[in-house]
N, C-alpha and C positions, 0 to 999 in steps of 0.2 A: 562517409566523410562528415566530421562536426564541423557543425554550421558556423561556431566560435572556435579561434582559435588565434594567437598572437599572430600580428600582421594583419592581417585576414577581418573583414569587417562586413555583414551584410542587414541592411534593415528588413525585417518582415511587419505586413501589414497585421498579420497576424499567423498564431502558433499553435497545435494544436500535439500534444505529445504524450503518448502512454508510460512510458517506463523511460528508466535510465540505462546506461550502460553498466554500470557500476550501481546496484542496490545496497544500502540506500547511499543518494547523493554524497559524493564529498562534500563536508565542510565547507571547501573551496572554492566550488561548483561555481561557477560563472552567474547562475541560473536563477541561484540562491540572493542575488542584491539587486539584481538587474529592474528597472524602473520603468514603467508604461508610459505613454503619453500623458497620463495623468500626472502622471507621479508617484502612481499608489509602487505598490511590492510587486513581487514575485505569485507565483501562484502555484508555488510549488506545494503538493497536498497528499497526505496518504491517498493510497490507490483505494477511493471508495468511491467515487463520482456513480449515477444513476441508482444507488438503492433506491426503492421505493420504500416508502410509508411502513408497510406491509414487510418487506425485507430489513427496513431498523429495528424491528419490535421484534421479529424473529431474533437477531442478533442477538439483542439486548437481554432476551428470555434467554437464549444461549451461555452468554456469557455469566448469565446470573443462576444458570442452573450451576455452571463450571466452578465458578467460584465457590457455591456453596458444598457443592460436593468434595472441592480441594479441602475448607475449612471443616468438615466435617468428619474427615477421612472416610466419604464414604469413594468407592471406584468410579470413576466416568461412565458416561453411556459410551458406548461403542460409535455411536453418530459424531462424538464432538470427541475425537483422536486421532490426530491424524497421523503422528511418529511415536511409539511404544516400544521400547526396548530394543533400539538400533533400528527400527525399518518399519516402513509404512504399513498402515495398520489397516486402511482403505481404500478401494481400489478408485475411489474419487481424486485418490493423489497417486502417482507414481507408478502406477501398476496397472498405466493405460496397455 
């Protein structure tokens, strides 16, 4: 049952929520204007919340290995693919 919904009004002290129903949010989203006791925004955020230190740097070496291999035409490592010519490539994704 959505907590928002026309008609329908409930305050919470506070909210804590993983995903949406719909990835990513509608445009529309309720979720997306909605104002705090402050004032401030929303808080709506890619799903990255708890990397650590240690887990950004990983990423960031990731990403920068990926990009230079795209730019370079050299092949990806096999670690950083995860969909290859229609179908998952590692059993980290889909092939639980």
């Amino acid at each position: 049952m959505p907590i928002f919904r026309e008609g329908f009004s409930l305050t919470l002290a506070a909210m804590i929520g993983d995903v949406w129903d719909v990835q990513p949010a509608p445009k529309d989203h309720i979720w997306r204007t909605m104002k705090n006791a402050l004032g401030g925004g929303n808080g709506m955020v890619p799903h990255y919340s708890g990397t650590t230190l240690d887990a950004q740097a990983r990423c960031a070496a990731g990403t920068k290995t990926i990009l230079e291999n795209y730019l370079d035409g050299k092949p990806q490592e096999p670690q950083n693919v995860i969909v290859g010519l229609g179908k998952y490539e590692t059993k980290a994704y889909g092939q639980r």
